[in-house]
PDB file of N, CA, C and O in Angstrom, chain B, residues numbered from 101:
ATOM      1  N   UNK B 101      52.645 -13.332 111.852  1.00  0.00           N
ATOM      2  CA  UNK B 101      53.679 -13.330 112.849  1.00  0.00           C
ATOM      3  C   UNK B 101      54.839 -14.242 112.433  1.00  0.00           C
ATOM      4  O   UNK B 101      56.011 -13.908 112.605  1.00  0.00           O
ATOM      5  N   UNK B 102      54.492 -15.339 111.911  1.00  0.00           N
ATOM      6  CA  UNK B 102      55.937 -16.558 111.545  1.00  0.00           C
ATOM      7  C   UNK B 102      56.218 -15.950 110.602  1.00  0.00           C
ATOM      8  O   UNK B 102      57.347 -16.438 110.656  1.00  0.00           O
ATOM      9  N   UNK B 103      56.306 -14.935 109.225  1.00  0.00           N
ATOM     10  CA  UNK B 103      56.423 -14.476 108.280  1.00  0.00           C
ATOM     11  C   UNK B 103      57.496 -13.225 108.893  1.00  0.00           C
ATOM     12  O   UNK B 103      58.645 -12.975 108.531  1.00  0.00           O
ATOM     13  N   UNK B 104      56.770 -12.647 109.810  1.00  0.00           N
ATOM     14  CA  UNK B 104      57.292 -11.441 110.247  1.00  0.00           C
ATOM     15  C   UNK B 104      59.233 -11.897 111.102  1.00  0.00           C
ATOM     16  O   UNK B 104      60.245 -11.202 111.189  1.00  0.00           O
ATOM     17  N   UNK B 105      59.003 -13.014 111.450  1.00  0.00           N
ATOM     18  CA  UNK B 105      59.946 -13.267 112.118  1.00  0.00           C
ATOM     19  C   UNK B 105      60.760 -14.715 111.037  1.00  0.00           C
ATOM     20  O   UNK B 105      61.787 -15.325 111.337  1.00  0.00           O
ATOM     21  N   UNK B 106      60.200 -14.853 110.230  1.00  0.00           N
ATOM     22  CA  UNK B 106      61.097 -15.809 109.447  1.00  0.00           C
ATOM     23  C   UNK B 106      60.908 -17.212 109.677  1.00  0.00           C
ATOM     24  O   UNK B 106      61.736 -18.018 109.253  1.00  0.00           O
ATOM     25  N   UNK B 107      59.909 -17.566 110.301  1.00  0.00           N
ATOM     26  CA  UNK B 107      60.105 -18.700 110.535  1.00  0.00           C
ATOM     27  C   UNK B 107      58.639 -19.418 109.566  1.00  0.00           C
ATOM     28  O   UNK B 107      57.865 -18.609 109.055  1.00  0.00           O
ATOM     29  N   UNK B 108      58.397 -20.811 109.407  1.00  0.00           N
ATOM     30  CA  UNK B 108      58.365 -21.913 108.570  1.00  0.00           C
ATOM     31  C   UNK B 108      57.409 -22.395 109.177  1.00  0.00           C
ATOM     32  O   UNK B 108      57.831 -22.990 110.169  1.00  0.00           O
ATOM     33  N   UNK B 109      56.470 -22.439 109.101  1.00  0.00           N
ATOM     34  CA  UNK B 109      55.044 -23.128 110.019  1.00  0.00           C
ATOM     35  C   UNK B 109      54.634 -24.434 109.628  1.00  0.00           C
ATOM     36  O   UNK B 109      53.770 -24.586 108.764  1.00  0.00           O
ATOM     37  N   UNK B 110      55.282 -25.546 110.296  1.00  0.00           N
ATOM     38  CA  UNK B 110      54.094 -26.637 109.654  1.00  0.00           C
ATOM     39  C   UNK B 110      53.281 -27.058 110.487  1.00  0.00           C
ATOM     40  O   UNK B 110      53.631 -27.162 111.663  1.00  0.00           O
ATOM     41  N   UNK B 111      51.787 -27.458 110.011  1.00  0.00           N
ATOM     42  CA  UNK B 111      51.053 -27.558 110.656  1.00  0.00           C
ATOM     43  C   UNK B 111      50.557 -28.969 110.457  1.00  0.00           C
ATOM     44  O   UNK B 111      51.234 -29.513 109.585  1.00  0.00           O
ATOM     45  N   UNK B 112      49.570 -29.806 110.974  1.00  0.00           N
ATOM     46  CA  UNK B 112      49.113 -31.162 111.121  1.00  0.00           C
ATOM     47  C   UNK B 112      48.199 -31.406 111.891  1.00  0.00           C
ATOM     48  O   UNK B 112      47.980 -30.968 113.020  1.00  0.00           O
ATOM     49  N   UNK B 113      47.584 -32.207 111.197  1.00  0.00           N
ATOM     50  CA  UNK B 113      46.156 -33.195 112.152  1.00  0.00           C
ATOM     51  C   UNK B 113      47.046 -34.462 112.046  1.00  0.00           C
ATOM     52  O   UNK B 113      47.707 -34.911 111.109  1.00  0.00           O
ATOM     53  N   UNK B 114      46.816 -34.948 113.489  1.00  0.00           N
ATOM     54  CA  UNK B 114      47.787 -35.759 114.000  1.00  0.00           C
ATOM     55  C   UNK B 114      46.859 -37.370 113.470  1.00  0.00           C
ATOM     56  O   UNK B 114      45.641 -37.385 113.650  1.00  0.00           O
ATOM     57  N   UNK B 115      47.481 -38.493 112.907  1.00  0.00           N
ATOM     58  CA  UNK B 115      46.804 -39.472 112.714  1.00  0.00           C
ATOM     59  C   UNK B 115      46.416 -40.661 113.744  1.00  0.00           C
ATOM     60  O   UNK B 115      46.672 -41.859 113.620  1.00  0.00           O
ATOM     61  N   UNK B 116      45.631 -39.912 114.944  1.00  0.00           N
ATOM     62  CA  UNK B 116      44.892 -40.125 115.434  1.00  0.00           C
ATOM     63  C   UNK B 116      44.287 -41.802 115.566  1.00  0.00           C
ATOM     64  O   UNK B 116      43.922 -42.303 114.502  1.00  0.00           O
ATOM     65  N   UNK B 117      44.166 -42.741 116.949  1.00  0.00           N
ATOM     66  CA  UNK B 117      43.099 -43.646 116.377  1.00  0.00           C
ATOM     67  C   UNK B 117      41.983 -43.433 115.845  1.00  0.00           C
ATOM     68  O   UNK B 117      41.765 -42.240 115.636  1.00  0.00           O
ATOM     69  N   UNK B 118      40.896 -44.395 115.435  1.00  0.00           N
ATOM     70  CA  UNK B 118      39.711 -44.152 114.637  1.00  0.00           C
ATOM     71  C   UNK B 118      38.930 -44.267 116.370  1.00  0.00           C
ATOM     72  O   UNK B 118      37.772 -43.850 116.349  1.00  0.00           O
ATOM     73  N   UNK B 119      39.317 -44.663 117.511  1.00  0.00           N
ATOM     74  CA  UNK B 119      38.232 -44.244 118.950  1.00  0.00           C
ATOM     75  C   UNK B 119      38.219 -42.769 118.744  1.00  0.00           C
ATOM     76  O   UNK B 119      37.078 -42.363 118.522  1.00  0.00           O
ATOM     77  N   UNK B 120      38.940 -42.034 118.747  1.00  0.00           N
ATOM     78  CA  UNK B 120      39.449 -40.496 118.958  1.00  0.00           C
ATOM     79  C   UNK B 120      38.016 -39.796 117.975  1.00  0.00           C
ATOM     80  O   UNK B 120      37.148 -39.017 118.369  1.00  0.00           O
ATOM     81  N   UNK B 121      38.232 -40.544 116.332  1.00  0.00           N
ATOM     82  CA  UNK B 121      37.554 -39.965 115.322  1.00  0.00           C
ATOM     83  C   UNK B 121      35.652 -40.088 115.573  1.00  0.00           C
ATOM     84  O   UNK B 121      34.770 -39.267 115.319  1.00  0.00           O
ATOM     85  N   UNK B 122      35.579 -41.621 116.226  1.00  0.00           N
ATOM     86  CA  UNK B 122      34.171 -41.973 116.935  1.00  0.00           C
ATOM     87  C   UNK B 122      33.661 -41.213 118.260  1.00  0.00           C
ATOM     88  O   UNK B 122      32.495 -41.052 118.620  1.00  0.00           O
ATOM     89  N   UNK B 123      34.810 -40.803 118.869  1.00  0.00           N
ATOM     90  CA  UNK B 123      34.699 -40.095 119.677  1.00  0.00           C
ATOM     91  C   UNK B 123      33.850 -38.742 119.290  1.00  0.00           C
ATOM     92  O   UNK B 123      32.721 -38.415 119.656  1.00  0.00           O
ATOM     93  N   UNK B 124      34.741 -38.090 118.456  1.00  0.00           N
ATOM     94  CA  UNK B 124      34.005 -36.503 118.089  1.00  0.00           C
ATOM     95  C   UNK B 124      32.796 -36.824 117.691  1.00  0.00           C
ATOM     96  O   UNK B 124      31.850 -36.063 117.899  1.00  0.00           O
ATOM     97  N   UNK B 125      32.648 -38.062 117.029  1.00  0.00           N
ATOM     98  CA  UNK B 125      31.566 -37.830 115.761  1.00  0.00           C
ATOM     99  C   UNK B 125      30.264 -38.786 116.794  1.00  0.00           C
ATOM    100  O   UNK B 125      29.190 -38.870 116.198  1.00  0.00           O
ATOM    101  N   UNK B 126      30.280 -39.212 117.682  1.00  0.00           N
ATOM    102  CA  UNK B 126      29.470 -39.816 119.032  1.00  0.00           C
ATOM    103  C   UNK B 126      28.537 -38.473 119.819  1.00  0.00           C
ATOM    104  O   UNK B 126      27.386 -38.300 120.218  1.00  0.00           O
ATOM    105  N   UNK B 127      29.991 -37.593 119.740  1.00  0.00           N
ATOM    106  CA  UNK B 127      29.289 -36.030 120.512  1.00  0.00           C
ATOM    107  C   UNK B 127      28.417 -35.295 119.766  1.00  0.00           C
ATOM    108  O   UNK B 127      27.604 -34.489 120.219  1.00  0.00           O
ATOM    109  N   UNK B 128      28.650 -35.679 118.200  1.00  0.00           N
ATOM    110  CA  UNK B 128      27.659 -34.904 117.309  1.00  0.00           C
ATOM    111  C   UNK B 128      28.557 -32.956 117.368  1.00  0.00           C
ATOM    112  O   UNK B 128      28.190 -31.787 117.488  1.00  0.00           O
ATOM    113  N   UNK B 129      30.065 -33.876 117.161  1.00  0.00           N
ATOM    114  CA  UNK B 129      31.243 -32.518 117.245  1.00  0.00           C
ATOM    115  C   UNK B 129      31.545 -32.789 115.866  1.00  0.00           C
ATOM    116  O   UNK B 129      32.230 -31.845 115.473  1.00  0.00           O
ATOM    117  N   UNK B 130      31.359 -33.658 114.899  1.00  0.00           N
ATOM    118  CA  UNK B 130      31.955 -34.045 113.657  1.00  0.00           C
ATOM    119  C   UNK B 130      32.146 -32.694 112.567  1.00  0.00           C
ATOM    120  O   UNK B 130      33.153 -32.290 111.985  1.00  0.00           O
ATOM    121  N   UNK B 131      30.862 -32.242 112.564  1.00  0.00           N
ATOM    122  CA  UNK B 131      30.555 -30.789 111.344  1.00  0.00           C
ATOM    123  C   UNK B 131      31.790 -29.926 112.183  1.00  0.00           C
ATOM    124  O   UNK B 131      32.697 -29.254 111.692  1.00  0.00           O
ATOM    125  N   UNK B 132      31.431 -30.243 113.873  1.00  0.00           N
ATOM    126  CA  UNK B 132      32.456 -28.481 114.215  1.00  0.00           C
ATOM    127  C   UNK B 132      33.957 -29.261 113.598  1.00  0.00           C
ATOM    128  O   UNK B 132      34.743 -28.541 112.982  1.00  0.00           O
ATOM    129  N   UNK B 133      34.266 -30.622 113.784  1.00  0.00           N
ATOM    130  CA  UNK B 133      35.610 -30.654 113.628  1.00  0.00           C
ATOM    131  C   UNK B 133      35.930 -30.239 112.224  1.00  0.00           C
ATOM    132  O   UNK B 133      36.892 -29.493 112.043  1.00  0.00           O
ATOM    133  N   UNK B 134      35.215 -30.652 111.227  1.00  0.00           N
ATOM    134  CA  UNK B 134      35.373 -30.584 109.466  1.00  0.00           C
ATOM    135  C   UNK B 134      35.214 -29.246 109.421  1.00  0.00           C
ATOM    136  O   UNK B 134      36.230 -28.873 108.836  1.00  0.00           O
ATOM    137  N   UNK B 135      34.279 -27.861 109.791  1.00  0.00           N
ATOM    138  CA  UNK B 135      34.702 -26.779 110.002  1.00  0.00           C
ATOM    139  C   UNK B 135      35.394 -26.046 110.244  1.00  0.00           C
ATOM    140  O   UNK B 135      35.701 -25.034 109.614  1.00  0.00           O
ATOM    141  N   UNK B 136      35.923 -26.599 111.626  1.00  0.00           N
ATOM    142  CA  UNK B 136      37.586 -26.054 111.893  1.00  0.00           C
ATOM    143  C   UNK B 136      38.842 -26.539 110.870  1.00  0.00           C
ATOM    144  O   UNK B 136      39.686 -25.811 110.348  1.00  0.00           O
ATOM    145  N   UNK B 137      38.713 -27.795 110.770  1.00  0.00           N
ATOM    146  CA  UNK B 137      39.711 -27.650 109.749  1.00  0.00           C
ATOM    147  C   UNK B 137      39.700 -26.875 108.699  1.00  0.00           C
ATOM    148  O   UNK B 137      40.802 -26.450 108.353  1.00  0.00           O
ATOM    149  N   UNK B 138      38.380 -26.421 107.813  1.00  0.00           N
ATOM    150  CA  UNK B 138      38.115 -25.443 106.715  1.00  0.00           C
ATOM    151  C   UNK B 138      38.729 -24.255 107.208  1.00  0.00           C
ATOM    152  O   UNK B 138      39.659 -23.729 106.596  1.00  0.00           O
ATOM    153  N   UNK B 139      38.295 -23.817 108.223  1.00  0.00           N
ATOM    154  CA  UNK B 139      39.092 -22.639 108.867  1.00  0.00           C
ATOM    155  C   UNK B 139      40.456 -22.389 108.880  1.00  0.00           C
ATOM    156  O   UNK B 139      40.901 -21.326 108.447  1.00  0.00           O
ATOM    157  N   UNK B 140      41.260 -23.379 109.395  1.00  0.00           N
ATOM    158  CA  UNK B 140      42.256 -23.334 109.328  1.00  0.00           C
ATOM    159  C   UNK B 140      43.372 -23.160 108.334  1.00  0.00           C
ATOM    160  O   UNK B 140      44.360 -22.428 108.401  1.00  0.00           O
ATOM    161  N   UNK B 141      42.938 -24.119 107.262  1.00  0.00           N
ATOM    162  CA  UNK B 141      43.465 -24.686 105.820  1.00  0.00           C
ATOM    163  C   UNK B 141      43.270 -22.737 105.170  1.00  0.00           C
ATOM    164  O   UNK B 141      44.005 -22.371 104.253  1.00  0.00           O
ATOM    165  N   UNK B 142      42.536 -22.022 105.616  1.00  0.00           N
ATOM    166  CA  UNK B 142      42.621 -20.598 105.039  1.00  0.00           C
ATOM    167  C   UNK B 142      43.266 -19.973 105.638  1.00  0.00           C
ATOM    168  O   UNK B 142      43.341 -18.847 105.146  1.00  0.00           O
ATOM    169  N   UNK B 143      44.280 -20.182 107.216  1.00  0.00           N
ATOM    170  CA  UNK B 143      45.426 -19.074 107.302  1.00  0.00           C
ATOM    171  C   UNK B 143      46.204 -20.134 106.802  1.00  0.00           C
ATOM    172  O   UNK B 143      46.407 -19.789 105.638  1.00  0.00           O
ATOM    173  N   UNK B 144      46.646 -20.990 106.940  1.00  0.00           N
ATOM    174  CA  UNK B 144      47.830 -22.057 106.017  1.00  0.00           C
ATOM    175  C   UNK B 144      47.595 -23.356 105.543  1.00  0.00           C
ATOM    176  O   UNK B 144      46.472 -23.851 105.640  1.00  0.00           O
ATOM    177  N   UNK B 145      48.590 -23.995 105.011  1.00  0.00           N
ATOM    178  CA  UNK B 145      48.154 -25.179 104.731  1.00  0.00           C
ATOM    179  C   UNK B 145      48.624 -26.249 105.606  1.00  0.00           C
ATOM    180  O   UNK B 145      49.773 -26.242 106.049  1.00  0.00           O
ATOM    181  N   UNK B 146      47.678 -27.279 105.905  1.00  0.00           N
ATOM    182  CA  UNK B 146      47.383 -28.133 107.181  1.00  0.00           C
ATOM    183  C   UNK B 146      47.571 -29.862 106.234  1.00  0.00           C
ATOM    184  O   UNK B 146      46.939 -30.333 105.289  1.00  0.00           O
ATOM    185  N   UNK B 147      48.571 -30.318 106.940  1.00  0.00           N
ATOM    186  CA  UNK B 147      48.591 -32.001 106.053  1.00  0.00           C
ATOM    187  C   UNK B 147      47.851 -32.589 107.352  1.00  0.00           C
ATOM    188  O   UNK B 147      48.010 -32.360 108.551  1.00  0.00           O
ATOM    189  N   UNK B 148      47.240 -33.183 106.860  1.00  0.00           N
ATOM    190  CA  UNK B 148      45.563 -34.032 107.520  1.00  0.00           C
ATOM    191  C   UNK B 148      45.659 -35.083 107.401  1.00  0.00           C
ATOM    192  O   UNK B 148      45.323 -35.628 106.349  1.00  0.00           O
ATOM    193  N   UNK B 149      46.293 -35.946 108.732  1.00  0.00           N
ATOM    194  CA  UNK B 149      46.485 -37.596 108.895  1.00  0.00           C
ATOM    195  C   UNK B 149      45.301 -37.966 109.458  1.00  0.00           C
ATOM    196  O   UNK B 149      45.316 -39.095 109.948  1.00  0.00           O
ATOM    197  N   UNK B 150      43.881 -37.124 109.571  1.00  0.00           N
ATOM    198  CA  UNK B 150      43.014 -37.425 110.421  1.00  0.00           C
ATOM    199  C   UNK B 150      42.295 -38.409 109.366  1.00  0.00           C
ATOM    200  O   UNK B 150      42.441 -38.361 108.144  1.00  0.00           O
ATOM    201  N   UNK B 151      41.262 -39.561 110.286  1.00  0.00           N
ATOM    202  CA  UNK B 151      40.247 -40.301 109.032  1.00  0.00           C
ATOM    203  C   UNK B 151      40.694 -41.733 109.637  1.00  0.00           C
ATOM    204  O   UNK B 151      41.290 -42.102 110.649  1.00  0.00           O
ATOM    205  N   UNK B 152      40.043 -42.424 108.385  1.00  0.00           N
ATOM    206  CA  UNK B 152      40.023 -44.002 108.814  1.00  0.00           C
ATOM    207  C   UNK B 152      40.924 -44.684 107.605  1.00  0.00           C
ATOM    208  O   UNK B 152      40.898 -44.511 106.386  1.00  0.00           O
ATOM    209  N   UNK B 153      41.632 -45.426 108.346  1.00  0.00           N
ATOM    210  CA  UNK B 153      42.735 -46.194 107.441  1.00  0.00           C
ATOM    211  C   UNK B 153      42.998 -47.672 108.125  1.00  0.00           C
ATOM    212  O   UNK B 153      42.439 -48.076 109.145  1.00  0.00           O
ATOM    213  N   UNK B 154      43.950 -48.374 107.357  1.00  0.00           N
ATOM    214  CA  UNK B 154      44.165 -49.423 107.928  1.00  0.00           C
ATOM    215  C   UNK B 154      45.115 -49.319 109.397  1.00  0.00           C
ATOM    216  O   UNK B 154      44.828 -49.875 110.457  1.00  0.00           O
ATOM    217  N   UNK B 155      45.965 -48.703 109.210  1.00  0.00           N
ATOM    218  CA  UNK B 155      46.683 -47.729 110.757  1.00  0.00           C
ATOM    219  C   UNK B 155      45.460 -47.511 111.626  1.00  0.00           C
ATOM    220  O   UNK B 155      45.017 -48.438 112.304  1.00  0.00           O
ATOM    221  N   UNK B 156      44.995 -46.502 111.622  1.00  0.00           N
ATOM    222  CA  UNK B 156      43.643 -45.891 112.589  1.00  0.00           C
ATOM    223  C   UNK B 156      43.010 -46.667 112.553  1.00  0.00           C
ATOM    224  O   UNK B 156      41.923 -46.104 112.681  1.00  0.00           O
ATOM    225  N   UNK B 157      42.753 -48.045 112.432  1.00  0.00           N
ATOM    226  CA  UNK B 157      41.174 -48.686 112.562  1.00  0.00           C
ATOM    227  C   UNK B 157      42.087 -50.212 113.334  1.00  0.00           C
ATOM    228  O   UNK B 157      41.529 -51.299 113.486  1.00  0.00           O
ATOM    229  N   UNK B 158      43.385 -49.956 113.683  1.00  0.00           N
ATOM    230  CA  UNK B 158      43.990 -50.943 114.119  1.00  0.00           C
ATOM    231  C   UNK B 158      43.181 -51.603 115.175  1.00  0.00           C
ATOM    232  O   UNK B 158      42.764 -50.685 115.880  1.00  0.00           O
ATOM    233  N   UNK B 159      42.749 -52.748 115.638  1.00  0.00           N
ATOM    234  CA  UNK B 159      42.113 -53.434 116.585  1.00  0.00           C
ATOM    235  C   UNK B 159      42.602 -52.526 117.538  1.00  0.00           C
ATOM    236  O   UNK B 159      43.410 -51.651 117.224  1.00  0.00           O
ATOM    237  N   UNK B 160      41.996 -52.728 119.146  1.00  0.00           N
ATOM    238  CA  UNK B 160      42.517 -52.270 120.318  1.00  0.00           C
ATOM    239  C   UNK B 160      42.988 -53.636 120.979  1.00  0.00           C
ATOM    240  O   UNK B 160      42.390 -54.711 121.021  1.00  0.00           O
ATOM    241  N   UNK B 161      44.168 -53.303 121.456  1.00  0.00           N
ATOM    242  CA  UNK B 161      44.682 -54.728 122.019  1.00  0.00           C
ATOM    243  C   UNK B 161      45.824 -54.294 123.021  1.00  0.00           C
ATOM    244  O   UNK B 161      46.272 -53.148 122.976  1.00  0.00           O
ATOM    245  N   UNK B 162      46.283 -55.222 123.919  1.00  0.00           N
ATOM    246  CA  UNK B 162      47.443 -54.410 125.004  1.00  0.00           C
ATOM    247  C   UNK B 162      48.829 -54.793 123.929  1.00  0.00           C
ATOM    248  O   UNK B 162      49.909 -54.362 124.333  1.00  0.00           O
ATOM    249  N   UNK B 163      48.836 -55.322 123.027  1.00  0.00           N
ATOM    250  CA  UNK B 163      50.052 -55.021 122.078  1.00  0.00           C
ATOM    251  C   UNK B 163      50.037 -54.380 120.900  1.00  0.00           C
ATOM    252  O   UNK B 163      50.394 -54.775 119.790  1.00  0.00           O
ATOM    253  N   UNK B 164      49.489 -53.126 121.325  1.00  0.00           N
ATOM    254  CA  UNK B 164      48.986 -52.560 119.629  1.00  0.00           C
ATOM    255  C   UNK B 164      50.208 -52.565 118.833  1.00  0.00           C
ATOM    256  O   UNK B 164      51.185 -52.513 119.579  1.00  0.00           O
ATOM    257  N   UNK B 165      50.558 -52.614 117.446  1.00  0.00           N
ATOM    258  CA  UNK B 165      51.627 -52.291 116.565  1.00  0.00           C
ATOM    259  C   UNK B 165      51.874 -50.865 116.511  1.00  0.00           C
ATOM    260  O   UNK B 165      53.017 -50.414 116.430  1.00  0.00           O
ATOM    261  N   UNK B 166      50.683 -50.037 116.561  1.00  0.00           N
ATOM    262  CA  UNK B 166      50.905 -48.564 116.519  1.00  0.00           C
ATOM    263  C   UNK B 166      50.264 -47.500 117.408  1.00  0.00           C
ATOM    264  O   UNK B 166      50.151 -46.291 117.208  1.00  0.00           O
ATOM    265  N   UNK B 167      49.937 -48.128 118.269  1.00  0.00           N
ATOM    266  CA  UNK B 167      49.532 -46.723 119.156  1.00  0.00           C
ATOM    267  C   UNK B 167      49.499 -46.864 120.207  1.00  0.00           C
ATOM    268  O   UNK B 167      48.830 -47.869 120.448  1.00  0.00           O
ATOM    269  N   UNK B 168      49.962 -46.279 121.314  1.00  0.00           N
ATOM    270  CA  UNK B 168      49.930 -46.687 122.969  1.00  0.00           C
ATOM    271  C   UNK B 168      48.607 -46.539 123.675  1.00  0.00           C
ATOM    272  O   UNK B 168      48.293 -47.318 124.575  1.00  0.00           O
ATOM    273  N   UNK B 169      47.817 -45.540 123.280  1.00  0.00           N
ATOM    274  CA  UNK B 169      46.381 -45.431 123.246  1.00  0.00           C
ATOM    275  C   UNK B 169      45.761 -44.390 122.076  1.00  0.00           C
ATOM    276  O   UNK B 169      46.266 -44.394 120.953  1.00  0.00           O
ATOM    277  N   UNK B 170      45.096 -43.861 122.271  1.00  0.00           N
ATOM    278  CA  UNK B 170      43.887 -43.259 120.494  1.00  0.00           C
ATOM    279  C   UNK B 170      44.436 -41.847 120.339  1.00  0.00           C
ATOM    280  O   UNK B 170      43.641 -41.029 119.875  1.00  0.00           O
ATOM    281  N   UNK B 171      45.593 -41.443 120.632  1.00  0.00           N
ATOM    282  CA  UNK B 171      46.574 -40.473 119.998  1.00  0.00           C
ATOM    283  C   UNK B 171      48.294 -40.191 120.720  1.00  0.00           C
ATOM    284  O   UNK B 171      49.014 -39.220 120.955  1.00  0.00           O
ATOM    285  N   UNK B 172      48.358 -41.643 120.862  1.00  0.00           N
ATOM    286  CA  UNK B 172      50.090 -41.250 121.465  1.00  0.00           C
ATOM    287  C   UNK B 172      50.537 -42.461 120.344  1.00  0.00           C
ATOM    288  O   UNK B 172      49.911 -43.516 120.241  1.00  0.00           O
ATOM    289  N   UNK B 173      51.623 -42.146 119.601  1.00  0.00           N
ATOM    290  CA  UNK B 173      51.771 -43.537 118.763  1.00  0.00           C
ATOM    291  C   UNK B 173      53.548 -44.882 119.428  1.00  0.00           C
ATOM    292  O   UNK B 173      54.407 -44.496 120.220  1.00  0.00           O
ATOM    293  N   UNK B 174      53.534 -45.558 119.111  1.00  0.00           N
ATOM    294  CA  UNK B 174      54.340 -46.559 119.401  1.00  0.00           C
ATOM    295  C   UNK B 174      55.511 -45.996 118.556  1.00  0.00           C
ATOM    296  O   UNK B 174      55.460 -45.126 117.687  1.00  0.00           O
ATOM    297  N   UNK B 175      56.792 -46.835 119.103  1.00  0.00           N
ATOM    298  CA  UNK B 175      58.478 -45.982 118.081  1.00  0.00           C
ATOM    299  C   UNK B 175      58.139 -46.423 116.627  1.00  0.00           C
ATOM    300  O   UNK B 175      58.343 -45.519 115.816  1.00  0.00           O
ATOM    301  N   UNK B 176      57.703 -47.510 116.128  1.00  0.00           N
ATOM    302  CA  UNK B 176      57.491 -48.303 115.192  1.00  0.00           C
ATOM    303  C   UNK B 176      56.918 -46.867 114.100  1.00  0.00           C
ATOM    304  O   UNK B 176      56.550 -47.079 112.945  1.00  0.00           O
TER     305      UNK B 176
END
């Protein structure tokens, strides 16, 4: 359909806190999430901010540097 009409698809896994990532993987949703992304990555290609980094593993604190809560991020 974006082909058919010209348009430019980008797609993304949003970089997420690491609660969000403990979250799925707490429910025992981890395999479905790493699945779906396999899925996906085969109609296009998907840039994947998801995972644990020094960003995502930021303490939780009421002045975070980067995230307002475990997927809205700060202007910074």
């Amino acid at each position: 359909m974006c082909q058919e009409n010209n348009i430019k698809l980008i797609l993304f896994i949003s970089p997420s806190h690491a609660t969000q990532w403990e979250a799925i993987r707490a429910t025992g949703e981890w395999s479905t999430f790493e699945e779906w992304k396999r899925e996906v990555v085969k109609i296009t290609p998907v840039f994947d901010f998801s995972g644990y980094n020094t960003i995502t593993t930021e303490p939780i604190h009421n002045d975070m540097e980067n995230y307002r809560d475990n997927s809205h991020y700060t202007k910074k």
